[in-house]
C-alpha positions, -999 to +999 in steps of 0.1 A: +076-124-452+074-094-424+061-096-394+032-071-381+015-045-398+036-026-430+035+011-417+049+029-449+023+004-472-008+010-453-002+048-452+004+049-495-032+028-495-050+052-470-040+081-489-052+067-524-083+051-512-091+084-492-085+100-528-106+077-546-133+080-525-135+121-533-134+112-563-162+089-559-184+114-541-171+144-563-188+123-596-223+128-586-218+164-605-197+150-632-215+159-664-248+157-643-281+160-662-308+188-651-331+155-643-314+128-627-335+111-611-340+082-634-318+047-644-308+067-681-289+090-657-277+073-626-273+036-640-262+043-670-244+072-670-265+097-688-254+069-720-229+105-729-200+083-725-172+088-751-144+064-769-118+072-735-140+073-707-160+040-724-125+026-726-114+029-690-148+019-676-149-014-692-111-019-690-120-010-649-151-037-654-132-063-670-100-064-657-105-063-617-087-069-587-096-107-589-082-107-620-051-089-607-051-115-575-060-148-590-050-146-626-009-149-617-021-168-586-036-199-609+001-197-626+013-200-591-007-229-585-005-248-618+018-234-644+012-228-679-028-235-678-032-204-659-028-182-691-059-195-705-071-156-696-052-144-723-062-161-754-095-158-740-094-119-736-077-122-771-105-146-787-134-119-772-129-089-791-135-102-827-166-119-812-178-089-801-174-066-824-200-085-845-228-079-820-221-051-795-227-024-818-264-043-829-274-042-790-259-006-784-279+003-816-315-015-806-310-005-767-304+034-779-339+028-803-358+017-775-345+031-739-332-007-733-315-003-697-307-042-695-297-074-721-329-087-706-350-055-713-337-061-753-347-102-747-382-092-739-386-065-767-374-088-788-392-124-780-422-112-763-416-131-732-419-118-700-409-154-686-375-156-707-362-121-696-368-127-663-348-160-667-320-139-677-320-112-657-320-140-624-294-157-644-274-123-646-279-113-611-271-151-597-237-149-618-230-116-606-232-118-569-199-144-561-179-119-588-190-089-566-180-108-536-143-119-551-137-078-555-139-083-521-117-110-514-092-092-530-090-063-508-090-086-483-059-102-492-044-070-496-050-061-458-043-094-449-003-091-461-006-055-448-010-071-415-044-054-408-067-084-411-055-108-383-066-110-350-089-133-331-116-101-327-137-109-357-151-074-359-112-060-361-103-080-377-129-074-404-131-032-394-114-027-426-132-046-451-164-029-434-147+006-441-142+002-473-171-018-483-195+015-466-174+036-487-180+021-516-218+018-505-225+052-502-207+069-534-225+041-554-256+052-541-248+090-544-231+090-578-244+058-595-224+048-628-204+080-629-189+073-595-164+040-609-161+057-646-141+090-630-124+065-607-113+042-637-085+067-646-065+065-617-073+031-611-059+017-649-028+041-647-017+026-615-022-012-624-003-003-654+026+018-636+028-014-609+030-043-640+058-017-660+078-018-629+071-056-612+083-070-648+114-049-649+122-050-612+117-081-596+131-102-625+166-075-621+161-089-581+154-127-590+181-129-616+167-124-648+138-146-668+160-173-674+165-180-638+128-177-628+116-201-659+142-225-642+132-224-606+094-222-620+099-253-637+118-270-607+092-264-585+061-277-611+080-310-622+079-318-588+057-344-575+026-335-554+029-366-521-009-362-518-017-370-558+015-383-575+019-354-597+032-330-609+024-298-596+019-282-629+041-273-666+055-241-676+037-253-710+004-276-715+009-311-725-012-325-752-039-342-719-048-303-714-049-289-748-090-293-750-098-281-717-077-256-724-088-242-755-123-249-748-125-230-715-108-196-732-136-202-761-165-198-733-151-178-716-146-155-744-181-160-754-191-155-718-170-122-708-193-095-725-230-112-716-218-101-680-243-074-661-220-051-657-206-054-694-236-046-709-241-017-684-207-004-696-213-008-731-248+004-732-235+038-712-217+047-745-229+078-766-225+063-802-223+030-821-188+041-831-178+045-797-181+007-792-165-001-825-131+018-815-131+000-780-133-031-793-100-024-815-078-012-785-091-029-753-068-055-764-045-037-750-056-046-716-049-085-731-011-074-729-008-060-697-028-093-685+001-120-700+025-097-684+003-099-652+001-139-656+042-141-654+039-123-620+029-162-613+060-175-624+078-149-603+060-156-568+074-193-577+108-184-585+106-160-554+098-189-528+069-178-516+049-199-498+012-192-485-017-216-477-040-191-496-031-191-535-050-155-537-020-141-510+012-148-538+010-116-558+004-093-524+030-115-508+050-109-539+052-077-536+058-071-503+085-092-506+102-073-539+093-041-532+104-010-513+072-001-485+062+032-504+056+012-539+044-018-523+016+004-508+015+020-546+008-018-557-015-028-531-035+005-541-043-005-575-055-041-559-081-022-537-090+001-563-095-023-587-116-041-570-139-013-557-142-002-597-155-032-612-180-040-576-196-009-582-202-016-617-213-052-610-240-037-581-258-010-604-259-035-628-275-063-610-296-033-593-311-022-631-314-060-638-338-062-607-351-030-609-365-029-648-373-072-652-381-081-619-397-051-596-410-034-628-427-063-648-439-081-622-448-059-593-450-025-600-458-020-636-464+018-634-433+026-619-421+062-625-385+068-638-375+085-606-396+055-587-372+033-607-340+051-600-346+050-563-358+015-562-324+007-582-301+025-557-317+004-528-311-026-546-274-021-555-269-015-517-288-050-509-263-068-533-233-057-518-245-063-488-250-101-500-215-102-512-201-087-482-222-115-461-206-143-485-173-131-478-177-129-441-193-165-436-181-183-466-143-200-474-132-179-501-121-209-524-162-216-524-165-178-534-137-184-563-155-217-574-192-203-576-172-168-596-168-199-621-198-215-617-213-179-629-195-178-661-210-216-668-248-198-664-240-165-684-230-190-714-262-200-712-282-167-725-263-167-758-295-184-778-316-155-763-291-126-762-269-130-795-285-151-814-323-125-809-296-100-818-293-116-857-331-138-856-367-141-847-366-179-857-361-189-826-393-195-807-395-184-769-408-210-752-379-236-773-354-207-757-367-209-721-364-248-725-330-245-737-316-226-709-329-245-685-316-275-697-282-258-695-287-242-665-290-276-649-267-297-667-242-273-664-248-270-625-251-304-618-221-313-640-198-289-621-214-300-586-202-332-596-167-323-606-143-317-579-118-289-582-079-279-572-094-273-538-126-286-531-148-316-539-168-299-560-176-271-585-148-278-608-151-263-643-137-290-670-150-324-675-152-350-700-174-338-733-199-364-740-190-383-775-158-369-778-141-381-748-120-353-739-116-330-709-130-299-714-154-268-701-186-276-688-197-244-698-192-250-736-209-285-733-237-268-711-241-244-740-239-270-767-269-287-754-289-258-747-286-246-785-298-283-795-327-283-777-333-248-787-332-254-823-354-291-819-383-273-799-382-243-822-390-271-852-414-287-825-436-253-819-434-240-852-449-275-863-478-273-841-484-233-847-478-226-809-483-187-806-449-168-799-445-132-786-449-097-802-414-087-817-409-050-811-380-039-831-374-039-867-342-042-890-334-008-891-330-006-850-300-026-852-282-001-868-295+030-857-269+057-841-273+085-820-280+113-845-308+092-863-342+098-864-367+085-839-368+086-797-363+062-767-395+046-756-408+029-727-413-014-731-452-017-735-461-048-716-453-081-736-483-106-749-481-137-743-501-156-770-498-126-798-480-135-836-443-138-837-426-107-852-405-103-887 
């Protein structure tokens, strides 16, 4: 570990963040419409997206500097169980491919900015988007704040975030977090699309080299699989065990293959995934991405090893999230590890600026808009969205400052828990009108607050509560309190649907039709505004 501040490293960063950020500002007249002033434009992108640029935006949006920082970092910790991410990533794609292109399709037909705009076009319910679009913003705020974090690491190593002073000590975080504020606000969606490029191509240059170099520095694989599994055989004084396994045991093979199941069904029902997907120009466009962002899945295992290495490498830090920056710093020559610690910060400033406009439109269309200002304009809408996104970073900034970032990583998990919960709503609306509203409200409530309580009362690596596995009811086994959440939410779902339909409760005005679902750009018909939903009117088709 070196002592002080990294001169060489810090001056690589400054000159690629000062880069980005031109970029940043320089996308506001990046394939700008005459009329921009509305969310079509600045929150979505103009939806003129094609296969590449969809490609690197959601590869930006999906694969961020937490994942970057903590993915290798829970391989670090524990061993093998850190690489549920990639079956997960893996598991996603053929999931979505079955029901991206239908929202794409009905969002296009209607002028749908949000999942929860689609949810109340679809169900008639005013209540039940607004549950989702609450449920989207609360899951989105800790994730915006862990973008965060991992700059923060990545000064920290630097040797620019100590200090007793808390304002130096946090002067950098502020830069880059007003940076990131005000080309956001300039060039809305287009800002973190342009920047995607550069940051994809230098994650990817950083993992070719870290997997080549720093095993030719350590030894080769076969002596880091042998120090890695050293160090997790041995006992931990304060439990008893083992630290971890370079493979899982047959205890952690349910919680293991149950977390990367919700997690894949949880990964795309994210704000900021839908914003992404939904800024595509075609149907087709999403089709293709969902063949080759896999490829993003092989770059992650090779990401996950860098765990193994930061073992094999004896490093040692009381923060987990400080291995990989620690790593590299350790392995690398100054000029590349400011090269490395360049695609952490952009990485996370990518996927936070996605992650505010989308929470901003989720705000903006289902809360401000239906409740308190029905007869917004477009360009009211727009502005009203651009003050919002700033008010959300500014709550994740706030979170980083006051909270302990392992809180921050345990709420990021709590949020993929409540996302799992609008599945009923989002996918299943996306294939039936059998469900009744009112039975899909119920439902997610129910797992909003079994899930919640159940991970309040399971503790976690490193805190006493908001763990994410726990044993399923009836079948004994450990496994993710997400997946049992959403289990029981589909049940009672499914009973109260039986329950209202029985006693001819009214449900909502359904305003698609089939042939929405499949609609493409070059078919007939035009966006349209949401007419105000009914409660009380006849269910749709």
């Amino acid at each position: 570990m070196k002592d002080g501040v990294n001169g060489v490293a810090l001056t690589v960063f400054i000159i690629f963040f000062l880069g980005v950020t031109a970029m940043g500002f320089y996308a506001a007249r990046w394939r700008r419409a005459e009329n921009a002033d509305n969310l079509d434009e600045w929150g979505l992108g103009g939806r003129s997206f094609g296969t590449w640029i969809t490609w690197f935006l959601l590869g930006g949006d999906l694969y961020t500097a937490y994942t970057f920082v903590a993915v290798p970092a829970a391989v670090y910790a524990g061993g093998a169980a850190g690489f549920f991410a990639v079956p997960y990533t893996i598991l996603c794609y053929p999931l979505v491919f079955t029901f991206l292109p239908r929202l794409w399709s009905v969002s296009h037909k209607h002028g749908y900015v949000t999942s929860s705009d689609f949810v109340r076009g679809r169900f008639g319910s005013r209540g039940l988007s607004l549950a989702l679009a609450l449920t989207g913003i609360l899951a989105t705020m800790p994730y915006i704040a862990l973008q965060l974090v991992g700059i923060q690491a990545v000064l920290d190593v630097m040797g620019i975030g100590g200090g007793s002073n808390w304002f130096m000590k946090d002067l950098p975080l502020l830069i880059a977090f007003g940076v990131l504020a005000a080309y956001t606000y300039s060039s809305g969606l287009r800002a973190p699309a342009l920047i995607a490029f550069v940051k994809d191509a230098l994650i990817y240059i950083v993992i070719a080299v870290a997997i080549i170099y720093i095993p030719m520095r350590l030894g080769g694989f076969d002596h880091i699989f042998a120090k890695a599994g050293e160090a997790f055989s041995a006992k931990n004084p304060d439990t008893g065990k083992p630290r971890g396994a370079l493979a899982t045991g047959p205890d952690a093979q349910w919680a293991y293959a149950t977390l990367a199941l919700g997690s894949a069904m949880a990964l795309f029902l994210y704000p900021h995934s839908v914003t992404a997907v939904l800024s595509s120009k075609n149907r087709n466009v999403i089709r293709r991405n969902t063949t080759i962002l896999p490829l993003y899945s092989l770059m992650l295992g090779l990401l996950a090893m860098l765990g193994f290495m930061a073992v094999a490498a004896g490093i040692k830090v009381k923060n987990g999230q400080l291995a990989i920056p620690q790593l590299f710093e350790d392995m690398f020559p100054d000029w590349f590890t400011g090269v490395a610690f360049a695609a952490i910060g952009i990485g996370a400033l990518v996927p936070a600026a996605i992650m505010s406009i989308a929470a901003a439109n989720l705000f903006t269309r289902n809360i401000y808009k239906d409740f308190l200002r029905p007869d917004a304009s477009p360009a009211h809408e727009a502005k009203v969205s651009k003050l919002a996104s700033l008010l959300v970073k500014v709550g994740a900034l706030v979170f980083v400052l006051t909270m302990d970032k392992t809180v921050a990583i345990n709420f990021q998990l709590l949020g993929g828990i409540w996302i799992l919960q609008t599945v009923p709503a989002l996918v299943g609306g996306l294939f039936t009108r059998w469900f009744h509203r009112w039975a899909l409200l119920a439902g997610w409530a129910v797992g909003m607050v079994y899930g919640t309580w159940r991970a309040y009362d399971t503790p976690s690596a490193t805190q006493d509560h908001f763990g994410n596995t726990n044993l399923i009811p009836f079948i004994g086994e450990k496994g993710y309190i997400g997946l049992t959440a959403f289990a029981l939410n589909v049940l009672v779902a499914v009973v109260l649907t039986f329950v209202f339909k029985a006693l001819g409760t009214p449900d909502g005005v359904d305003q698609t039709k089939a042939s929405d679902y499949t609609a493409d750009a070059g078919d007939p018909g035009v966006q349209v505004e949401l007419p105000p939903a009914t409660a009380g009117a006849p269910g749709g088709h």
